[in-house]
LOLUMLUM-996556 format. One record per residue (C-alpha): residue in three letters; x, y, z. Coordinates in Angstrom, 3 decimals. Layout:
REM LOLUMLUM-996556
 pafi        x        y        z
  Ala        X        Y        Z
...
This chain:
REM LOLUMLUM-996556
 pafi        x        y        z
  Unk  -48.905   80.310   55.989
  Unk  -50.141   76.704   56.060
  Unk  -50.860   76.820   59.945
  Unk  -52.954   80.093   58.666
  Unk  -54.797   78.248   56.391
  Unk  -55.411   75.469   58.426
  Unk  -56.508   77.370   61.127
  Unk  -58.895   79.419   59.204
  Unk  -60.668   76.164   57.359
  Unk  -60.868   74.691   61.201
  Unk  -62.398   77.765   62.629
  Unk  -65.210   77.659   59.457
  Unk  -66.005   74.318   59.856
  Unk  -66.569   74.489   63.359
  Unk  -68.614   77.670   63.153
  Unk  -70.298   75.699   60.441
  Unk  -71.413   72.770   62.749
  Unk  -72.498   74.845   65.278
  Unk  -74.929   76.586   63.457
  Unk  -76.399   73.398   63.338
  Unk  -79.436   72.931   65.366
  Unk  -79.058   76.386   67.078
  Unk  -82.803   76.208   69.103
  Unk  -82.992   72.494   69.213
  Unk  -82.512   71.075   73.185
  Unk  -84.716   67.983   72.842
  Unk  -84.631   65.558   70.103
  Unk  -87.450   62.784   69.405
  Unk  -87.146   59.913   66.840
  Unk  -90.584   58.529   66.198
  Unk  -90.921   55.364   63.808
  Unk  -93.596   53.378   61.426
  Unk  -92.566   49.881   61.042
  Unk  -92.667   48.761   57.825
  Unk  -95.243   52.019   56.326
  Unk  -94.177   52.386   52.736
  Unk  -93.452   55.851   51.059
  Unk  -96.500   55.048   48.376
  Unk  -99.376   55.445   50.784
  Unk  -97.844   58.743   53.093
  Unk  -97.438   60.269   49.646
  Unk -100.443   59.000   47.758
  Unk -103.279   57.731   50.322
  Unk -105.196   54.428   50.101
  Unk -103.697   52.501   47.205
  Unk -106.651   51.683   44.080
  Unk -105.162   48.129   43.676
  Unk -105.641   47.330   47.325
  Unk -108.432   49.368   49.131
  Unk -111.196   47.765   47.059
  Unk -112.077   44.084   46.262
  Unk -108.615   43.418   46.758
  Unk -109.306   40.596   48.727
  Unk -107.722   41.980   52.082
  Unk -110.508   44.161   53.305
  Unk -113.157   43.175   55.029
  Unk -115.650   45.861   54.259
  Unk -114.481   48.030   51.105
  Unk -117.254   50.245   51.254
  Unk -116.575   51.825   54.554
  Unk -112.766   51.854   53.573
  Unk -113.599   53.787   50.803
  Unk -115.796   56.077   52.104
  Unk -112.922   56.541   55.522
  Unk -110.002   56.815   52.666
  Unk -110.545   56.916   49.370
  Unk -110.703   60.122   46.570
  Unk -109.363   60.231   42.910
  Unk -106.829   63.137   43.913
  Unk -104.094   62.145   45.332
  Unk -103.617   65.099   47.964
  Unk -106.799   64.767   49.100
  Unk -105.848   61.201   50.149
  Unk -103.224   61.639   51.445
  Unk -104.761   63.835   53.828
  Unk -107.533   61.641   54.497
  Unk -105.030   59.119   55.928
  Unk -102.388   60.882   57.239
  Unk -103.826   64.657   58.399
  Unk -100.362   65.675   60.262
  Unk  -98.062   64.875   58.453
  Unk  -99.966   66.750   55.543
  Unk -101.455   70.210   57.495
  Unk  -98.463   70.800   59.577
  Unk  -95.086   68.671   58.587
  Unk  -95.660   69.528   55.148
  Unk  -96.597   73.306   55.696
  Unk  -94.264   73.637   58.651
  Unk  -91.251   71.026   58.444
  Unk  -89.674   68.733   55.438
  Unk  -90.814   64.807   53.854
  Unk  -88.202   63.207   51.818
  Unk  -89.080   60.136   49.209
  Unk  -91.216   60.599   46.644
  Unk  -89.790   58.873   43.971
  Unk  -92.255   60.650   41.201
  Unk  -89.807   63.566   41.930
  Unk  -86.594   61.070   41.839
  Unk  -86.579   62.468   45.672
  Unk  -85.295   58.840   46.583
  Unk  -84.402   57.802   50.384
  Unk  -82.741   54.049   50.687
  Unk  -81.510   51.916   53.178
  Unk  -78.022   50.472   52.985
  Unk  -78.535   47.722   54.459
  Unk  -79.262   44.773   52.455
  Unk  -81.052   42.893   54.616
  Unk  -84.856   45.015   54.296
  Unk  -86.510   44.071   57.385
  Unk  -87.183   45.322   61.119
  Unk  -83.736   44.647   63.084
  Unk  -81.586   45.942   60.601
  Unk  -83.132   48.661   59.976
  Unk  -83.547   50.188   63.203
  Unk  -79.782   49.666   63.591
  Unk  -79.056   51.552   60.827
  Unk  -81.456   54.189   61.999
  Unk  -79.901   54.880   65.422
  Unk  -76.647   53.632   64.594
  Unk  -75.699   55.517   60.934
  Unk  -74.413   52.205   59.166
  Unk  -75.706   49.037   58.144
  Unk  -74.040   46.271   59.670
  Unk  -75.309   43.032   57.522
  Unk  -72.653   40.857   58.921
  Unk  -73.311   40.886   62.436
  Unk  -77.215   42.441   62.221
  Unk  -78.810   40.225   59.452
  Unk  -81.705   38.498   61.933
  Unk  -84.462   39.695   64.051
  Unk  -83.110   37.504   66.860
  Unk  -83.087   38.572   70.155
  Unk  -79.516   39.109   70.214
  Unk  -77.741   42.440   72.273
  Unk  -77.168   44.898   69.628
  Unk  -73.081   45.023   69.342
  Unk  -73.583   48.717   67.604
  Unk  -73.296   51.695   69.982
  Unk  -77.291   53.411   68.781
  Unk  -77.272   57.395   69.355
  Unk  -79.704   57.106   72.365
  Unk  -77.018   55.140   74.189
  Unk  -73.863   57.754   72.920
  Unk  -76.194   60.900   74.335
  Unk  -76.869   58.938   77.538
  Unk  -73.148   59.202   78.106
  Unk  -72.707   62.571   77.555
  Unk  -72.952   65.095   80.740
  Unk  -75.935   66.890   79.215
  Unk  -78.378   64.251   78.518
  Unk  -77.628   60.917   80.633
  Unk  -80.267   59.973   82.594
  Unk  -82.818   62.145   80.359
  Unk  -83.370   59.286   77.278
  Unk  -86.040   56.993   77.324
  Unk  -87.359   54.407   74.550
  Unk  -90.574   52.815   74.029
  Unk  -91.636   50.425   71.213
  Unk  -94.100   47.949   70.291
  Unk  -92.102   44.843   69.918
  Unk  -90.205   42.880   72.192
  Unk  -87.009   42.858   70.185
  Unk  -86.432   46.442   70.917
  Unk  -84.641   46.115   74.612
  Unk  -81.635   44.138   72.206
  Unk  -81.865   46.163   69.650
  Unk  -81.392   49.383   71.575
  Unk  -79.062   47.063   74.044
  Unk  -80.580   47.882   77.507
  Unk  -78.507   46.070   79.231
  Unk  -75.258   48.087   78.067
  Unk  -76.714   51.598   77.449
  Unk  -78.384   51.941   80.531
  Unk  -81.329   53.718   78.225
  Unk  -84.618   52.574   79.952
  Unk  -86.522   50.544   77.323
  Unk  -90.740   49.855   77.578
  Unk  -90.886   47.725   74.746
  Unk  -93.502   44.371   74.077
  Unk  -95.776   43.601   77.057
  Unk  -93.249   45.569   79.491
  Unk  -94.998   47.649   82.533
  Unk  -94.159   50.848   83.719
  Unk  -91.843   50.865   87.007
  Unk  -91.218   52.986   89.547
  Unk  -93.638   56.207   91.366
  Unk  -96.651   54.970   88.838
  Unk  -99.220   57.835   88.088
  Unk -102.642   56.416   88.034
  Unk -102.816   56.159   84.241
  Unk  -99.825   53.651   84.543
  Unk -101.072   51.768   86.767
  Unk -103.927   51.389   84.551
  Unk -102.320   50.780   81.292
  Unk -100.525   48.340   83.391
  Unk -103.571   46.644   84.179
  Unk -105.128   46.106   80.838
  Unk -102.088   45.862   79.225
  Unk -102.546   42.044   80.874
  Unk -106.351   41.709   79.632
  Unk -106.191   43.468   76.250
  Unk -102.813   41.318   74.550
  Unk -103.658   42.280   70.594
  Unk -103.110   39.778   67.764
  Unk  -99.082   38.988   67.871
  Unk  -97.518   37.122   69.979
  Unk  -94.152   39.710   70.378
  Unk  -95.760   43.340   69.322
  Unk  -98.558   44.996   71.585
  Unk -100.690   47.309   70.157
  Unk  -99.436   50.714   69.675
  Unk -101.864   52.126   72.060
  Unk -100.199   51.136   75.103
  Unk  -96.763   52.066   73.888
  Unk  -97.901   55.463   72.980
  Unk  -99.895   56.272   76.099
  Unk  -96.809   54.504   78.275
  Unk  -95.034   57.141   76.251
  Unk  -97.248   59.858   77.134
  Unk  -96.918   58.907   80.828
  Unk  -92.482   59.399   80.501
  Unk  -93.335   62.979   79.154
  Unk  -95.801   63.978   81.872
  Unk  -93.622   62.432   84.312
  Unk  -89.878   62.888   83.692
  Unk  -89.657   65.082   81.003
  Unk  -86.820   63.415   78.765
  Unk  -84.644   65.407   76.363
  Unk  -84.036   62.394   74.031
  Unk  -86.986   60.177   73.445
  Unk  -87.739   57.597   70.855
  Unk  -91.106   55.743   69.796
  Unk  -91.132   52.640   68.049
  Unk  -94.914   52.010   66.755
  Unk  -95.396   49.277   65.051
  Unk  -98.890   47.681   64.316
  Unk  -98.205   48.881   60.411
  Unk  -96.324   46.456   59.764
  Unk  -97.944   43.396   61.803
  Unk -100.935   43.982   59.965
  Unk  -99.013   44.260   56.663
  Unk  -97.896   40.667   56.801
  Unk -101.790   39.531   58.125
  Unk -103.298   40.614   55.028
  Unk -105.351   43.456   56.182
  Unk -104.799   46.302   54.343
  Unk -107.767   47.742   56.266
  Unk -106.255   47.525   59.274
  Unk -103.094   48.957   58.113
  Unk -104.260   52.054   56.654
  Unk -106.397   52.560   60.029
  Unk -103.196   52.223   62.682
  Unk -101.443   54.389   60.376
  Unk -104.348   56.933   60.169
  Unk -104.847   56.338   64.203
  Unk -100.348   56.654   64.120
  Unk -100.782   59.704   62.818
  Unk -103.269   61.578   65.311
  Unk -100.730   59.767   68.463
  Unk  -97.822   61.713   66.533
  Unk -100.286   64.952   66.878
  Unk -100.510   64.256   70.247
  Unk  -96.947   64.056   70.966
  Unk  -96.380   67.476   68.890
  Unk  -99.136   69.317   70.757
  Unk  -97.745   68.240   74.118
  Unk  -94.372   69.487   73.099
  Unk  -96.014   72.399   72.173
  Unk  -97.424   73.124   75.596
  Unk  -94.895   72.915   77.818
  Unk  -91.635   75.125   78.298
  Unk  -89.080   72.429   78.145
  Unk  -89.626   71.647   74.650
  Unk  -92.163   74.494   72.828
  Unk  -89.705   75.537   70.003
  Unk  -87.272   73.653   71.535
  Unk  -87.894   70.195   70.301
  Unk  -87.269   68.488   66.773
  Unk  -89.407   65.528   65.571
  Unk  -87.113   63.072   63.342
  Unk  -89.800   60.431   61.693
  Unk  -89.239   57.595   59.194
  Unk  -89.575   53.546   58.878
  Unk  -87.333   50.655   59.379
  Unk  -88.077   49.168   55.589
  Unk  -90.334   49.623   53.028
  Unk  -92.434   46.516   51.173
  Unk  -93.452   45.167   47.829
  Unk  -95.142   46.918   45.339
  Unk  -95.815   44.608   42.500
  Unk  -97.687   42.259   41.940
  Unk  -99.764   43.793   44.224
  Unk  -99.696   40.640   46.797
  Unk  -95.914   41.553   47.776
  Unk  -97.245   44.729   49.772
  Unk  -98.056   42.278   52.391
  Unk  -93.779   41.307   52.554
  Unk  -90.252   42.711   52.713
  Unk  -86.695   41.531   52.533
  Unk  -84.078   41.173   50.121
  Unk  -86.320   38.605   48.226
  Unk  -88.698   41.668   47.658
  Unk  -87.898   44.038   45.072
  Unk  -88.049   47.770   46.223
  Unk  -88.273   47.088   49.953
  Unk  -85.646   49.018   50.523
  Unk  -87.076   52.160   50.138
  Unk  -88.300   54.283   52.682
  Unk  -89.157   58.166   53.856
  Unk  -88.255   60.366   56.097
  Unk  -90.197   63.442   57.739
  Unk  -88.320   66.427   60.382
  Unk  -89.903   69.266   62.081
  Unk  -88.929   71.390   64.465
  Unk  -87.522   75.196   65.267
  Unk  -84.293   74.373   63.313
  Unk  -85.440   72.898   59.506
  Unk  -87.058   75.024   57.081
  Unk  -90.193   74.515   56.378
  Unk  -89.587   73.234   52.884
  Unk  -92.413   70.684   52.915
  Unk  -92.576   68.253   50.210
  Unk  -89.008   67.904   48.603
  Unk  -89.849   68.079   44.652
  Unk  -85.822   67.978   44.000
  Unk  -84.299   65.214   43.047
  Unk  -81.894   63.897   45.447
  Unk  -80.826   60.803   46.924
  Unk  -80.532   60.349   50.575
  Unk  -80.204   57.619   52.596
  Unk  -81.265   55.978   56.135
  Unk  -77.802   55.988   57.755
  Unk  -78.141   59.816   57.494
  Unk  -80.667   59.931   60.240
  Unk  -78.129   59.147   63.314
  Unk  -75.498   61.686   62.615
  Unk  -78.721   64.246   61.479
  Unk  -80.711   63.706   64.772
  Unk  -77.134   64.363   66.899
  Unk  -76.841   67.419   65.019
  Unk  -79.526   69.156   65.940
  Unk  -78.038   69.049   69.696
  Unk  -75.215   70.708   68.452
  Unk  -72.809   67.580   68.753
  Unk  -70.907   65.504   66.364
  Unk  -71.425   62.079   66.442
  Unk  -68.911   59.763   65.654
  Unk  -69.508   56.036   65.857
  Unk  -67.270   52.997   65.586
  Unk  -68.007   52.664   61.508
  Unk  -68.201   55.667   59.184
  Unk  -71.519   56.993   59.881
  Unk  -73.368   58.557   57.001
  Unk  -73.787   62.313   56.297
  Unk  -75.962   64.811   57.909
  Unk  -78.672   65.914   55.791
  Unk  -77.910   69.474   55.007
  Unk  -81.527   70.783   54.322
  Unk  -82.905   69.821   57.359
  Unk  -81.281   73.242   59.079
  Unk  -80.931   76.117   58.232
């Protein structure tokens, strides 16, 4: 009778998981670095857009960004993620709904967070640094790249150099185009271009590029190759965080939006991924939120850095939009969430954290 029993509960939850993701072939993980929750849900923020001291021409700003209702904001900013996430996928973390997403980690900056992302657990003894240290952590990019199915068929781009450890190149054998890196290998003309004024157009930072040249490097991989698992790091959100330009922030996150449209309209257009593909989007941290100058940081020292968002569309997820329910979720969900919508359960060297059950349906 017990054998019965047993057999019966393992034949349900196997059914179960397989119900998971049941359209879902190609799985992309797109992220913000460092956008907090407060300006995807509520636009331009009043304390910072005008006479704030960190934008250089608060008229324009205003005029680009600003309204009194909230919604329309929002939508000024971030038009995507508002006309066709929220009408045809799922956001998570708006805290005025006690809809809360967290990291784990206790660290609240880039390195650990993107571990924790791609990995499913925070690992603050070993990952508590943005050094350029190999990533110890098996990330889900490298554990599909050994499966039958999908190795050879992941690629990763970013905007900072720190991704190639991070995502441990070396190890995973995932090809990573991350910092000032050039494309290699049967270059289409465009590549060979970006190449070229990749070296004439460097940007502001000494270790990020500008998130044009990762996305359009990107672009290039999904012409060209057609991957099946694909992540983008952008990441001039947060780089202009820390400079004190709040102008400048809301405008790559505005401009981060319309290369996410891109990305979704290509997938949309070509056989290999049209209702194929899910989009998995969130940040590495969030940032300060009073007084008002600790929007600029992040980090433990911080208080509420640690909280984040997290957005999912595609043929398997209900298109639930906004979450108004209060729930609490948190980033080491997203690794063990993304696997699932290939239909395979990932299992890491740590207990990973849940899959989000109303991302599928």
């Amino acid at each position: 009778m017990k054998q019965k029993i047993f057999l019966f509960l393992w034949l349900f939850a196997s059914t179960a998981f397989a119900q998971k993701g049941k359209n879902t072939e190609n799985i992309f993980i797109i992220t913000l670095d460092g956008l907090r929750w407060q300006e995807l849900f509520y636009g331009a923020d009043s304390l910072l857009i005008d006479d704030s001291g960190y934008v250089e021409d608060p008229g324009a700003l205003v005029n680009e960004f600003w309204d009194h209702d909230y919604q329309t904001r929002r939508e000024k900013l971030m038009p995507f993620f508002w006309n066709t996430i929220a009408k045809e996928g799922q956001l998570y973390g708006n805290r005025k709904y006690d809809n809360k997403v967290d990291c784990t980690n206790k660290m609240w900056f880039s390195y650990p967070g993107y571990n924790e992302i791609l990995c499913g657990f925070a690992d603050d003894e070993r990952i508590n640094s943005n050094d350029k240290k190999p990533n110890p952590n098996v990330t889900i990019l490298e554990y599909l790249n050994q499966q039958k199915k999908y190795k050879g068929k992941v690629s990763a781009f970013g905007s900072w150099d720190v991704f190639p450890y991070i995502l441990n190149e070396e190890r995973s054998g995932v090809p990573v185009n991350a910092g000032f890196a050039k494309a290699q290998e049967d270059l289409t003309e465009r590549e060979k271009f970006l190449n070229k004024i990749q070296d004439e157009i460097r940007g502001p930072w000494g270790g990020v590029r500008l998130d044009v040249f990762t996305h359009h490097y990107a672009m290039e991989e999904l012409k060209k190759n057609k991957p099946k698992v694909l992540y983008i790091a952008y990441g001039e959100t947060d780089d202009y965080a820390h400079d004190g330009e709040y102008d400048q922030y809301l405008k790559s996150a505005h401009q981060t939006d319309a290369y996410i449209r891109e990305v979704w309209d290509f997938a949309q257009s070509h056989d290999q991924y049209k209702g194929k593909t899910t989009f998995v989007i969130t940040t590495d941290h969030g940032r300060g939120t009073q007084p008002k100058d600790t929007w600029r940081d992040h980090g433990a020292s911080v208080p509420n850095a640690g909280e984040i968002w997290i957005a999912v569309i595609g043929p398997d997820t209900p298109a639930l939009g906004e979450i108004k329910k209060a729930g609490q979720y948190y980033q080491n969900q997203l690794a063990k969430s993304a696997v699932a919508f290939l239909r395979i359960d990932y299992s890491a060297q740590q207990e990973v954290g849940k899959v989000v059950s109303p991302m599928f349906k």
